[in-house]
C-alpha angles and dihedrals in degrees: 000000000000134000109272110235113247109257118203102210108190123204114180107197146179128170096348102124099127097054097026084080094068098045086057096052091050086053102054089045090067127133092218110064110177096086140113121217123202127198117192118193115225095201094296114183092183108087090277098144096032082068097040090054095045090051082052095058092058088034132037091195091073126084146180129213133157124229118269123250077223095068122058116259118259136056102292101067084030087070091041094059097044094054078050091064109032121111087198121129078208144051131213107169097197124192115235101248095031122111131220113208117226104272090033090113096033109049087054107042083062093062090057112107137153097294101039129098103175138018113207123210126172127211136194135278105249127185118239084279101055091252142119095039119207107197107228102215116206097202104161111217094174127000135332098251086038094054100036084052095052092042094239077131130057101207114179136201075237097051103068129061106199127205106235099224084069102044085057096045086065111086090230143015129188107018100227083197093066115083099186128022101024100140091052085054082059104047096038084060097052090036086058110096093346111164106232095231091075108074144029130236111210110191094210135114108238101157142035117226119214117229114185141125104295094041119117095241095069099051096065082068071080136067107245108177081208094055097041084053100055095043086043084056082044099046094046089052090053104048099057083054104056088042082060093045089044100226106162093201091049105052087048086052103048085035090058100035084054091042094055089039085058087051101042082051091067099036082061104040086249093137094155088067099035094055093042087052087043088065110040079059104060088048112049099037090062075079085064104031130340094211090063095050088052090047096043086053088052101053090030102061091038091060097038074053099051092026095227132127097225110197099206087061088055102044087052089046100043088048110043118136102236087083088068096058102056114132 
């Protein structure tokens, strides 16, 4: 039988104790057995490396290392320092409280060949317990950027193994500047202008994603200034992107998205970001209609003067008919 290729599995963690336990047992019941899995410790208080070292004495594959004061606090360079130093061929970058099903390293590992650089999988939505699973389908209807921007397709940190020689060849990974979406700024870089024949999509549930309280996913229900910042940098990224691309569907959603963020600024008292996506706006939209740039600055600027959100200037804004016109 040959040689099973090494797999650098990454699990950034803080104050998980009582679910990284879990992950972990879901990790070492894999099919699949020639991986390391490295768990970096974001600052945890909570008996995180006391587990983790208990897990190493039954498995070498597993290892513990705490965060450097030389990376920025937080997931994102968590991650980063983790991919820095992993030996894997391949990379899985795995959530904390998140679970692999048994064949969730080894079915995809078998789609990798010379061309391809990623093999997508998707997994279903669980509750705290692990129950009541909602299967999340991929199911690409355009493009992959195109889906992934419109959201057609749920596409997870845990969803993609990487090959590593790709993930080195891209000037930067995880944005430690970015408090919320980073790994869809990710993804959204390598998704732009990816050949399909590249990667893989395999339509099959490996993995079961926790929702609960404390998940990421319910605290955008909230304004966070810090959150709105990060997807306002995301969105403006984006959009310059899809004007160049001429995607008429696009534009209008990042547009949109970044027209109710400005908005929402005002609404709560978050000016800072209101007036930086202002004027990303009335930039980069000269490149659709000048008319609607000019018009963008105007009632802008009016309501940013008298900080209210007035409805009527968005709904002018939201529905001019330049965004009909985007080829």
């Amino acid at each position: 039988m040959p040689k099973q290729t090494l797999v650098s599995i990454i699990i950034p963690t803080f104050n998980r104790a009582t679910m990284l336990g879990e992950t972990l047992n879901s990790i070492v019941s894999q099919t699949y057995t020639n991986w390391e899995c490295i768990v970096v410790d974001d600052g945890s208080t909570d008996g995180t490396k006391a587990l983790v070292k208990q897990y190493q004495q039954n498995d070498k594959r597993i290892q513990y290392h705490k965060r450097p004061e030389t990376f920025l606090a937080g997931g994102n360079d968590a991650r980063n320092f983790g991919f820095q130093i992993c030996n894997g061929d391949f990379v899985q970058f795995f959530d904390d409280d998140d679970i692999m099903l048994d064949a969730y390293i080894s079915d995809r590992i078998a789609l990798f060949s010379g061309q391809i650089n990623m093999v997508i999988c998707t997994g279903y939505m669980v509750d705290i317990q692990l129950n009541n699973r909602v299967f999340m389908p991929i199911a690409l209807r355009s493009y992959l950027y195109k889906d992934y921007v419109t959201y057609t397709s749920k596409i997870l940190i845990e969803s993609i193994i990487f090959r590593k020689t790709y993930l080195e060849a891209q000037e930067d990974l995880f944005r430690n500047d970015l408090t919320r979406a980073q790994e869809s700024e990710l993804f959204l870089r390598l998704f732009y202008n990816i050949q399909a024949e590249t990667y893989v999509i395999f339509e099959k549930g490996l993995f079961l994603y926790r929702q609960h309280p404390l998940n990421k996913t319910t605290k955008d229900q909230f304004y966070n200034k810090r959150f709105k910042e990060s997807r306002s940098i995301i969105y403006a990224d984006n959009l310059k992107k899809c004007i160049a691309l001429g995607d008429q569907k696009l534009v209008s959603l990042l547009y949109h998205n970044l027209l109710t963020y400005f908005f929402e600024g005002i609404k709560h008292d978050d000016r800072s970001n209101s007036k930086w996506i202002l004027n990303e706006l009335v930039r980069d939209m000269r490149l659709v209609s000048m008319q609607l740039s000019g018009l963008l600055w105007l009632l802008g600027h009016t309501a940013l003067l008298i900080n209210y959100p007035v409805y009527r200037f968005h709904a002018r804004l939201k529905f001019h008919p330049s965004l009909k016109n985007i080829s």
